[in-house]
C-alpha positions as CSV (number, residue, x, y, z in Angstrom):
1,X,1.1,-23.0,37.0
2,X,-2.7,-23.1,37.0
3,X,-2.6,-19.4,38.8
4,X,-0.4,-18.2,36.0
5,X,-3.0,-19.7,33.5
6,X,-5.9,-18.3,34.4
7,X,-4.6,-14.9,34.8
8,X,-4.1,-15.0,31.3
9,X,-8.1,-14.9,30.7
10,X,-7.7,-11.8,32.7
11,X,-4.9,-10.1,30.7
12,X,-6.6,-10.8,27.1
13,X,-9.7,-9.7,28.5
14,X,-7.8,-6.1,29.2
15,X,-5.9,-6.2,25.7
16,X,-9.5,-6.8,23.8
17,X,-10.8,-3.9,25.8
18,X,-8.0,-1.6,25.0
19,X,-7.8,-3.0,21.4
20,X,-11.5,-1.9,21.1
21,X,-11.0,1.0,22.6
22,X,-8.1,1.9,19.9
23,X,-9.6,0.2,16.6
24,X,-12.3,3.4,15.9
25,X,-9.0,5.7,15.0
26,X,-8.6,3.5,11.9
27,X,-11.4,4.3,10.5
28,X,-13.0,7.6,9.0
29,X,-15.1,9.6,10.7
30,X,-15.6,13.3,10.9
31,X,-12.5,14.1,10.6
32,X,-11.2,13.7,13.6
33,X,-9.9,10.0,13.6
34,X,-6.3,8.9,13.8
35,X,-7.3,7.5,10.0
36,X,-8.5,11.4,8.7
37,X,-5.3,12.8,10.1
38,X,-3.3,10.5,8.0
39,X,-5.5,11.0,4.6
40,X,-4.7,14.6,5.2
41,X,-0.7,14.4,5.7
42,X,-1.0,12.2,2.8
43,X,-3.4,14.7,-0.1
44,X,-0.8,17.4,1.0
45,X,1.9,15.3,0.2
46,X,0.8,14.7,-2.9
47,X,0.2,18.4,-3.9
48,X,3.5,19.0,-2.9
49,X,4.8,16.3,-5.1
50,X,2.8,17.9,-8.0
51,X,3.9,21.1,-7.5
52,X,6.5,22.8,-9.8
């Protein structure tokens, strides 16, 4: 049991790495974020709605 818990440290440790590593693409940058890409989709979709 003690094994199992302390490999959890171990396996948080690797998800706040890989969270960290994700958690940039939310945010706006040059244009070339996960975050821009959706702000895009979404102004063209709204021209679209607007349109006759």
């Amino acid at each position: 049991m003690m094994e199992w818990l302390c490999g959890i440290d171990d396996r948080l440790g690797a998800l706040n790495a890989r969270g960290g590593a994700i958690e940039p693409e939310f945010n706006p940058n040059s244009g070339s974020s996960l975050r821009d890409a959706i702000n895009r989709v979404d102004a063209r979709t709204a021209r679209l709605d607007k349109a006759p």
